[in-house]
VOPAGU-2260 file (C-alpha; in pm, 1 decimal, decimal comma):
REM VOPAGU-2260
SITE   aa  ch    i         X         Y         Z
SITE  UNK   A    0    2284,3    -235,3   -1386,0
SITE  UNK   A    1    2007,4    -349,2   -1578,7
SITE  UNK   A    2    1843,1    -177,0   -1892,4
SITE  UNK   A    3    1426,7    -154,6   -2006,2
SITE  UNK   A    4    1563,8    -345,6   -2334,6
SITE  UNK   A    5    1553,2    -632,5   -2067,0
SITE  UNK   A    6    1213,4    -643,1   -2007,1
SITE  UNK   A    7     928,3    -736,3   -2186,8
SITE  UNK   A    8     611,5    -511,7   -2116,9
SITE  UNK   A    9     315,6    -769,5   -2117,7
SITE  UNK   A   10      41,8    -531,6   -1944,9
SITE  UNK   A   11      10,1    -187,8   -1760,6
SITE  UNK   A   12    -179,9    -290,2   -1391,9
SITE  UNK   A   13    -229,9      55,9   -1273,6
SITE  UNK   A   14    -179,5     400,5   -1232,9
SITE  UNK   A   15     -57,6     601,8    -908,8
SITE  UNK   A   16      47,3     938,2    -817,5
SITE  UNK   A   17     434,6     925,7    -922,0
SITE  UNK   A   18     379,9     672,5   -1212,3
SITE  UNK   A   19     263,1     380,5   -1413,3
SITE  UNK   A   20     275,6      -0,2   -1280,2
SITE  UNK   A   21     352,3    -236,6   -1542,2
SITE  UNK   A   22     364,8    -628,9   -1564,1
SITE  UNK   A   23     665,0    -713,6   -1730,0
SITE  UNK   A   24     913,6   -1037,8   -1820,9
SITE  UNK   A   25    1264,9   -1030,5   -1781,2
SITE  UNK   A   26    1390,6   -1225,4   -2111,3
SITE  UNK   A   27    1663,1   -1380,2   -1976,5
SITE  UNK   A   28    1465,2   -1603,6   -1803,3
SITE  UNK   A   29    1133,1   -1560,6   -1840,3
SITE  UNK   A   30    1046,9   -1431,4   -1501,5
SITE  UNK   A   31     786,6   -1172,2   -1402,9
SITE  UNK   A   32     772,5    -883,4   -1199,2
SITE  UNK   A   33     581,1    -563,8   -1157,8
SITE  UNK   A   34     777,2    -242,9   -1322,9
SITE  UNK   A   35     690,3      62,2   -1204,0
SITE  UNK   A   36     783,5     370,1   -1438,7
SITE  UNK   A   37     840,1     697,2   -1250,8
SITE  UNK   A   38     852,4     990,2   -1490,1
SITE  UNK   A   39    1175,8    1228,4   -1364,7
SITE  UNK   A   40    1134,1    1508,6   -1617,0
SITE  UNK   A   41     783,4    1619,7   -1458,0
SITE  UNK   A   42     868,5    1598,1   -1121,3
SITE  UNK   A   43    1018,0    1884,5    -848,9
SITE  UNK   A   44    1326,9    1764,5    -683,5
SITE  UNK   A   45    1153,8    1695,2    -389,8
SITE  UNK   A   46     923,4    1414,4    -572,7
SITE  UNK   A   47    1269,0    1265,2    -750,8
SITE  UNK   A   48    1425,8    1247,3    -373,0
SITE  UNK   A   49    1091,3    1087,3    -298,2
SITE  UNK   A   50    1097,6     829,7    -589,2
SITE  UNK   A   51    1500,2     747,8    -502,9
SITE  UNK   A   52    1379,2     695,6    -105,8
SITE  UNK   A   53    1137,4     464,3    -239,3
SITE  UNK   A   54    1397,4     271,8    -375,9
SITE  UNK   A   55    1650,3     291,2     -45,5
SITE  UNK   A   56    1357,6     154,3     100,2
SITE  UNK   A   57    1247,5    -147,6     -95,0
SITE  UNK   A   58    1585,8    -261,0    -127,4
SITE  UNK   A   59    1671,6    -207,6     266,9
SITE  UNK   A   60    1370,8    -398,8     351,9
SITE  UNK   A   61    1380,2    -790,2     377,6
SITE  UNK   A   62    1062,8    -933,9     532,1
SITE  UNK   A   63     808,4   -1227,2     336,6
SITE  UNK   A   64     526,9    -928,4     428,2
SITE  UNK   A   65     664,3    -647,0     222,5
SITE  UNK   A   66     671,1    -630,5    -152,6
SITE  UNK   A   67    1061,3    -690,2    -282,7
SITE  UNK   A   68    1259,9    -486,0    -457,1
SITE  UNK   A   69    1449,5    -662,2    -721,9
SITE  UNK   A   70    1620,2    -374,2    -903,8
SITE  UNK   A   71    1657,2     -18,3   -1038,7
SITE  UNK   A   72    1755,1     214,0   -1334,0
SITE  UNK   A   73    1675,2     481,2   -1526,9
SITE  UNK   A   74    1599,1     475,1   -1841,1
SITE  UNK   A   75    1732,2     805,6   -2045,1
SITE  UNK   A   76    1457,2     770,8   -2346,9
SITE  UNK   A   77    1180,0     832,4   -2094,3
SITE  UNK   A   78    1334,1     997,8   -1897,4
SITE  UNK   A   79    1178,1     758,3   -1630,6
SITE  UNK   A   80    1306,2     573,7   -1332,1
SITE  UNK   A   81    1225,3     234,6   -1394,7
SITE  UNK   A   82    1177,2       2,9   -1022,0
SITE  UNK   A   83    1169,1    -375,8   -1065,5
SITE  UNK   A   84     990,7    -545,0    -789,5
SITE  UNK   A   85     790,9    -867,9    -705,4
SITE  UNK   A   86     420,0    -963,6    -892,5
SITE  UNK   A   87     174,2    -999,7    -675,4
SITE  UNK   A   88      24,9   -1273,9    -867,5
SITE  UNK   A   89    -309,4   -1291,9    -748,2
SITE  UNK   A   90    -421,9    -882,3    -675,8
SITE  UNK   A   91    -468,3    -651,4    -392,5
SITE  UNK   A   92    -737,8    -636,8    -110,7
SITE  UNK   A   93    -924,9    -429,0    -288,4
SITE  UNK   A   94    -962,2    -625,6    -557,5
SITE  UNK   A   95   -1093,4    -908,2    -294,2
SITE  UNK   A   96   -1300,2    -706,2    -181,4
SITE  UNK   A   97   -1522,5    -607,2    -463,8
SITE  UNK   A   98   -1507,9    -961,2    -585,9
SITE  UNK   A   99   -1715,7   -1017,4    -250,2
SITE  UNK   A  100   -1938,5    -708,0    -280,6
SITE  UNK   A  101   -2006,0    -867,8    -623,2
SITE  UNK   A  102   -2109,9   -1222,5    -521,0
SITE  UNK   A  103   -2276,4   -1098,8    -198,5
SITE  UNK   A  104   -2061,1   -1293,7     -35,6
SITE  UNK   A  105   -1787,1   -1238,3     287,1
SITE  UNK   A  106   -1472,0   -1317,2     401,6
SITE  UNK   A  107   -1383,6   -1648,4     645,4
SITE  UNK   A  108   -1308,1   -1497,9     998,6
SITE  UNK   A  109   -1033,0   -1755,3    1005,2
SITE  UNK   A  110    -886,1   -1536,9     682,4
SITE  UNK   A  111    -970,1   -1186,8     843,1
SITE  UNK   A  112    -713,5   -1307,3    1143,4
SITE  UNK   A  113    -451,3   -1452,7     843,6
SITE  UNK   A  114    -493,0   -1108,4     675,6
SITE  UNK   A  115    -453,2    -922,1    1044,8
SITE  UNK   A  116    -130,5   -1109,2    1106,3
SITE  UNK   A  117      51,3   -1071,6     790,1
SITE  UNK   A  118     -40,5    -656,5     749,5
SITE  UNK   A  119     125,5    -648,7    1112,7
SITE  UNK   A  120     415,6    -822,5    1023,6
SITE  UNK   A  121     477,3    -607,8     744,8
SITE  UNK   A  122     397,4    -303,8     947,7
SITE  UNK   A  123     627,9    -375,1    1204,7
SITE  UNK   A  124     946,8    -481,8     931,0
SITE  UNK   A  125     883,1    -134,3     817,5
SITE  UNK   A  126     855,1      21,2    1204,9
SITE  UNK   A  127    1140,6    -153,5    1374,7
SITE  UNK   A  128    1300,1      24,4    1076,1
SITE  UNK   A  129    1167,1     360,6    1149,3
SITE  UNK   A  130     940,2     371,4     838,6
SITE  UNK   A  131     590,4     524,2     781,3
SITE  UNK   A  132     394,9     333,2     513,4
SITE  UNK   A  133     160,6     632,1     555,5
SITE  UNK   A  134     -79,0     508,1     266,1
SITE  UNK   A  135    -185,5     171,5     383,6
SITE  UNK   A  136    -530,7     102,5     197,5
SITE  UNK   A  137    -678,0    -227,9      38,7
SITE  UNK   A  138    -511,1    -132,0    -302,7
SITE  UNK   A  139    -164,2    -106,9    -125,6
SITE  UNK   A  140    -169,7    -433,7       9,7
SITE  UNK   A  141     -84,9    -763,6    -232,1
SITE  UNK   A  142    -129,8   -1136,8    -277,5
SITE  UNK   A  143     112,1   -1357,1    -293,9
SITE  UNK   A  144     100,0   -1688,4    -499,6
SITE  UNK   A  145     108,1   -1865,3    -149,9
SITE  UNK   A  146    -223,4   -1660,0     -35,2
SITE  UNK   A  147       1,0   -1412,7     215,7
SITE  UNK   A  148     -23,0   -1080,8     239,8
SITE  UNK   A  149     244,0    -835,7     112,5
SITE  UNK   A  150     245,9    -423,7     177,3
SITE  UNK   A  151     310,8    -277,8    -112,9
SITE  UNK   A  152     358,8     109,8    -298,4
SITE  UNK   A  153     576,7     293,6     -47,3
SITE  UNK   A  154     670,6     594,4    -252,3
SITE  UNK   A  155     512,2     840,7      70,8
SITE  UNK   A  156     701,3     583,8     296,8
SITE  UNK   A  157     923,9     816,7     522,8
SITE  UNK   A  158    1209,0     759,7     718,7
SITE  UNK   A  159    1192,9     922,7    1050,4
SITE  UNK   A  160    1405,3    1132,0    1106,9
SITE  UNK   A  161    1241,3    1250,8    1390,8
SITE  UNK   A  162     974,0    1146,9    1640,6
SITE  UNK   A  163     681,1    1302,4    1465,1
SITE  UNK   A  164     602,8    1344,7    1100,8
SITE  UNK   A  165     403,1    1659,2     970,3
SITE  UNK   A  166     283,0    1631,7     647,7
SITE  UNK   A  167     -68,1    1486,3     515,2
SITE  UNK   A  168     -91,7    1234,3     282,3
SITE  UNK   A  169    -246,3     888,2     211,9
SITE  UNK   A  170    -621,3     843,0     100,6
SITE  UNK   A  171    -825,3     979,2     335,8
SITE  UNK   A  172   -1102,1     676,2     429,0
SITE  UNK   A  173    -799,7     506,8     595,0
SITE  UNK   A  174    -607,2     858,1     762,5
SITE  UNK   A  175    -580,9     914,0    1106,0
SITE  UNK   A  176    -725,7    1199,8    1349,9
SITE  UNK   A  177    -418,5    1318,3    1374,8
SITE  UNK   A  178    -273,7    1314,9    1021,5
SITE  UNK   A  179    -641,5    1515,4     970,5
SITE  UNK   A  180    -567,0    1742,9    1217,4
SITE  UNK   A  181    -222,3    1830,9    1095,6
SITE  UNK   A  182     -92,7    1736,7    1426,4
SITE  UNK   A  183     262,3    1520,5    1447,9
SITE  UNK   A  184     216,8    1176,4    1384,4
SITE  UNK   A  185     431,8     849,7    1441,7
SITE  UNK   A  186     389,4     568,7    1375,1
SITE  UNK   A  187     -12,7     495,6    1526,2
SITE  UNK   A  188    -108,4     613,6    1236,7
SITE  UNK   A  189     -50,1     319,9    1011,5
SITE  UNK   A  190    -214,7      80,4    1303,7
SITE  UNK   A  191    -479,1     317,9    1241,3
SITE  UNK   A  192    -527,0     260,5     877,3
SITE  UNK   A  193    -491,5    -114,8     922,7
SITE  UNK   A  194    -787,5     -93,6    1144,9
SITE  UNK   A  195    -977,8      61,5     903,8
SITE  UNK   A  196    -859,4    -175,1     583,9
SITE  UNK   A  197    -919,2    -456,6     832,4
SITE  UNK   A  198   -1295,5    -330,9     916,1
SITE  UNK   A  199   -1334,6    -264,4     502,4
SITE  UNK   A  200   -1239,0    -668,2     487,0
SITE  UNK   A  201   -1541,1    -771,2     749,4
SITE  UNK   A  202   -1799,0    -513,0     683,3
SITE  UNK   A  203   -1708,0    -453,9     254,5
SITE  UNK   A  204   -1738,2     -84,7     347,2
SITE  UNK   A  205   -1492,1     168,3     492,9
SITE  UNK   A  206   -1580,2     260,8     856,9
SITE  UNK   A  207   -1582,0     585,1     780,0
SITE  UNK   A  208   -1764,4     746,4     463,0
SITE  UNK   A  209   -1930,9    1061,0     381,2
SITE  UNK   A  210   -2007,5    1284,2      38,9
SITE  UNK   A  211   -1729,0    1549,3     113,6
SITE  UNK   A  212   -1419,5    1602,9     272,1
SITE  UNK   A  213   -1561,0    1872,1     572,3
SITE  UNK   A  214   -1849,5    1546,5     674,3
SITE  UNK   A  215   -1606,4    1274,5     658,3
SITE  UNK   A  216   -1306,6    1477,4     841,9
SITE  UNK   A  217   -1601,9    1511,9    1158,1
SITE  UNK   A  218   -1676,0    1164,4    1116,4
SITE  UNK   A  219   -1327,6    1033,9    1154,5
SITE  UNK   A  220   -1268,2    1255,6    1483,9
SITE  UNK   A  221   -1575,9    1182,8    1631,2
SITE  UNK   A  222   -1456,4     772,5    1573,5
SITE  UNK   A  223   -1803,9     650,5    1503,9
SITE  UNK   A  224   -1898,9     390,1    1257,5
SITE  UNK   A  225   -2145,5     110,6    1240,0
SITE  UNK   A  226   -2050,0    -225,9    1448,8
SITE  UNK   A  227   -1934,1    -549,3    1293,7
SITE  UNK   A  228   -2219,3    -790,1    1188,1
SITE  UNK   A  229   -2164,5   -1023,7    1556,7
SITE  UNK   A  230   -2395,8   -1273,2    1374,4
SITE  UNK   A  231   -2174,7   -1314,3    1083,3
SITE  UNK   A  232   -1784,5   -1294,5    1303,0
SITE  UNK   A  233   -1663,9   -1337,9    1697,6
SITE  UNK   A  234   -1675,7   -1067,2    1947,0
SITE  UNK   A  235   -1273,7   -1104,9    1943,2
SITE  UNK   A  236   -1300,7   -1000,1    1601,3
């Protein structure tokens, strides 16, 4: 069981809903990995089962298209959960993304089709297992040294335990009609969202986007958004 007095913090990357993501080195060797920090004291029991399935989950999961779990403990001082997993050395999608918004510029097709094939690989490691990502956005989704694609943050990851899952979450550019609708959900949902992330990765711009909730909840039912630019990518596309 390792202890924080291993680590070295070097930077904090980010914040999400159940904690703080932090870039550390282990100082036995040198190596680095993303940390992320979930505080225990604040959360309800149900959020601390959630953090613990996040961890059954990592560390069940072996596929090159999912994020790696390296290791777990909790740290008594913070009272924090402390989740050792792989760096995504070069960003998320998101962070691709803007870069391109920034220069004016857009993705290769040939790289859309790269990006495609790697989020469905991950998506079906986690689906053969009967997982839910549930939250797959741009952010979510990391860069390997190598260029590939990696799924990443599955603390609202669920286990089936049935056919259908109830409850909303996720960020709601990428959600599904269903998951809106508070109808049961499997796992079409996440092919959903990966739709969406992969039309955000063409276009720069969700498919679906609106100034409140009520106007983008009718635009995601009603399923229309603006085609992709034919000029700029193949009709396959």
């Amino acid at each position: 069981m390792s202890s924080l007095s291993e680590f070295e913090i070097l930077k904090r990357l980010g914040e999400g809903s159940f904690g703080t993501v932090y870039q550390v080195k282990r100082k036995s060797d040198g190596k680095i990995y993303a940390m992320k920090k979930v505080k225990m004291l604040s959360l309800s029991t149900k959020e601390k089962e959630n953090a613990l399935n996040e961890v059954r989950i990592l560390a069940s999961i072996k596929s090159p298209n999912i994020i790696s779990y390296k290791d777990s403990f909790y740290d008594e001082s913070s009272s924090c959960l402390c989740i050792i997993m792989d760096f995504a050395t070069k960003g998320d999608v998101l962070m691709q993304i803007n870069e391109k918004k920034k220069n004016k510029s857009f993705f290769e097709e040939a790289t859309i089709w790269k990006y495609a094939a790697d989020m469905l690989l991950g998506l079906k490691a986690l689906h053969d297992m009967k997982i839910l990502h549930r939250d797959l956005k741009g952010a979510n989704v990391f860069i390997a040294e190598n260029g590939s694609l990696k799924l990443g943050d599955l603390n609202v990851s669920k286990v089936q335990k049935k056919d259908y899952a109830y409850t909303q979450t996720g960020t709601p550019y990428y959600t599904s009609p269903e998951v809106w609708q508070n109808r049961p959900y499997d796992s079409k949902c996440d092919v959903w969202s990966l739709g969406c992330v992969l039309y955000e990765v063409a276009t720069l711009e969700p498919p679906f986007k609106a100034n409140s909730m009520e106007d983008l909840y009718k635009k995601v039912l009603k399923g229309v958004f603006p085609p992709i630019n034919l000029q700029r990518y193949s009709s396959d596309l």
